[in-house]
matplotlib code that plots the C-alpha trace (Angstrom):
import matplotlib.pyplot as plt

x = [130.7, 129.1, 129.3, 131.8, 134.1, 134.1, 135.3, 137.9, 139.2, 139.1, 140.8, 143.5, 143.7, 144.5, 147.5, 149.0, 151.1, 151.7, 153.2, 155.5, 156.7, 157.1, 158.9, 161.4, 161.7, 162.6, 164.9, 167.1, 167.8, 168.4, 171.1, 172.3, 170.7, 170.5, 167.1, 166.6, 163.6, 160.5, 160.8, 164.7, 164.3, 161.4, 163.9, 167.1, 164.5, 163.6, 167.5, 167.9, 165.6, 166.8, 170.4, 169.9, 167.1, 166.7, 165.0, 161.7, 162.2, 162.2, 159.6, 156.8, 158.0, 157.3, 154.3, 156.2, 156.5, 159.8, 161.0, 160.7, 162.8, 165.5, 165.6, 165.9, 168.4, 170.2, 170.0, 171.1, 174.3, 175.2, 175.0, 177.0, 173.6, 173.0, 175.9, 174.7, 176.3, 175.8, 174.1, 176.3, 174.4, 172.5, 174.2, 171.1, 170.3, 171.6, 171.8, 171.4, 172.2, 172.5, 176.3, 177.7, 177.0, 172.9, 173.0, 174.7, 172.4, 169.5, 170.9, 171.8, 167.8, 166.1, 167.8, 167.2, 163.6, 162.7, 164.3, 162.6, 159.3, 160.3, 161.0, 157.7, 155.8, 157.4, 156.2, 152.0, 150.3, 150.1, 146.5, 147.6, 151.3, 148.4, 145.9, 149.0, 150.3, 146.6, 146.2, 149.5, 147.7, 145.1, 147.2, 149.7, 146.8, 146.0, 149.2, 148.9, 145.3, 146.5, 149.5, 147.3, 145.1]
y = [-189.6, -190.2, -186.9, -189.3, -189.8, -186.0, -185.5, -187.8, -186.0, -182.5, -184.0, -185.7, -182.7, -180.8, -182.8, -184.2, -180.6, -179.8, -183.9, -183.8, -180.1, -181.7, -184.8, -182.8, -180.3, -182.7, -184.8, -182.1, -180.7, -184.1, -184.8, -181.2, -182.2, -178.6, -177.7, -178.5, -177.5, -180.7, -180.0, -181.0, -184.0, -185.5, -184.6, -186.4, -189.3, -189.9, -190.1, -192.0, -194.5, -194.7, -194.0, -191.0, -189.6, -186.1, -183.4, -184.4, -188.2, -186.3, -183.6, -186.5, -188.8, -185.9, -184.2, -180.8, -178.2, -178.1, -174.4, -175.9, -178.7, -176.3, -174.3, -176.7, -178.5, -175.2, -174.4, -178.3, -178.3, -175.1, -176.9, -180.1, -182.3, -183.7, -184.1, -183.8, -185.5, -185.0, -187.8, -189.4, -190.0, -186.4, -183.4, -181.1, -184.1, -184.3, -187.1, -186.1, -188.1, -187.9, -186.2, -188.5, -185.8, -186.3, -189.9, -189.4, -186.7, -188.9, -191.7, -189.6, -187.8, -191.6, -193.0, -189.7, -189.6, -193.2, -192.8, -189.1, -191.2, -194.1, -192.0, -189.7, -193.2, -195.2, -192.3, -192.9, -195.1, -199.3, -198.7, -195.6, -197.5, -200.6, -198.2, -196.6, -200.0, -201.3, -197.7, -198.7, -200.8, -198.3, -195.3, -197.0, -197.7, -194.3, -193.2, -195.7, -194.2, -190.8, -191.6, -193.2, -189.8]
z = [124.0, 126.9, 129.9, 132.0, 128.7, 128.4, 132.2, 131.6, 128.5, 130.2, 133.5, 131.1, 129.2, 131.9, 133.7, 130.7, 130.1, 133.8, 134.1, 131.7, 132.7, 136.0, 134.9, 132.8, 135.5, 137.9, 135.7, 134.2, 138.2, 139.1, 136.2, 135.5, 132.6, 129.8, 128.9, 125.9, 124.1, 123.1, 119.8, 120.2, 122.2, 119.7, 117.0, 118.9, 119.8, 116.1, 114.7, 117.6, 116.5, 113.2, 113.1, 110.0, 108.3, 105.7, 107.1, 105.1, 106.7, 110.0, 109.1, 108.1, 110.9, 113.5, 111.4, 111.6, 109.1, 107.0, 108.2, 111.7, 110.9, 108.9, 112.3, 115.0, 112.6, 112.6, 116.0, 116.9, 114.5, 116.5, 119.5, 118.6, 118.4, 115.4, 112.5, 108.8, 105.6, 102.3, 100.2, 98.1, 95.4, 95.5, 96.6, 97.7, 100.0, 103.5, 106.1, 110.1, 112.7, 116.9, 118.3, 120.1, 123.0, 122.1, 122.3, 126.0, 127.0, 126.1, 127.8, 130.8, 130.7, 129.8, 133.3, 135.7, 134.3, 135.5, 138.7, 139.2, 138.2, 140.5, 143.4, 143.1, 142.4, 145.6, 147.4, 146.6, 148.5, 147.3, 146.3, 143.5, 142.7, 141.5, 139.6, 137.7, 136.8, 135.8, 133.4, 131.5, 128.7, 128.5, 128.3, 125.9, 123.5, 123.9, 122.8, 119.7, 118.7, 118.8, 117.1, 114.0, 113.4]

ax = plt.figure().add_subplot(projection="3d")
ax.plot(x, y, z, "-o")
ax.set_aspect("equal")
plt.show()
């Protein structure tokens, strides 16, 4: 890694947290959105995504420890998030899937976080609006390579 490669980390290190606090800051004011916890809106995103899943499905799709699972899957029934089934076939199994209410509240966070992102990038100069749009492919293989470790 060459000295520049390192910079680069540290400096994308240090604004990935602060931009996505800002972003979700900014979205739930502008949608009297609740504030939910991450953890809950990876969760929501992954039955999303597949309709259902068991808590190990979701616990080795999110790399998260089974106790953490068992609590936010507590904590998300409480709240009217996620419905659970028992399997049919296997009665120690259960089936989770996204509330009606989560599938809304996504839907409702997913459209005020592009126009919060929209507004804040409308307001950078043309010269930053074309280096953000020229980073996409990079940062979306990014994503991918740190998604495969």
């Amino acid at each position: 890694m060459t000295t520049a490669d390192a910079a680069i980390a540290r400096h994308l290190s240090g604004l990935l947290g602060p931009l996505r606090r800002a972003v979700l800051r900014r979205t739930r004011a502008a949608a009297g959105l609740p504030d939910l916890p991450d953890a809950q809106i990876e969760l929501l995103r992954a039955l999303t995504a597949t309709g259902s899943a068991t808590p190990k499905e979701l616990a080795d799709r999110l790399r998260m420890a089974p106790s953490t699972i068992s609590n936010l899957v507590r904590a998300m029934t409480g709240a009217h998030l996620i419905t659970r089934t028992a399997s049919e076939t296997d009665l120690r199994v259960v089936h989770l899937a996204p509330s009606a209410l989560a599938r809304d509240l996504l839907d409702r966070y997913d459209s005020a976080s592009a126009q919060t992102l929209q507004a804040a990038i409308d307001a950078l100069p043309p010269a930053d609006r074309k280096t953000l749009r020229a980073a996409l492919p990079a940062l979306t293989r990014l994503l991918a390579e740190l998604e495969r470790s």
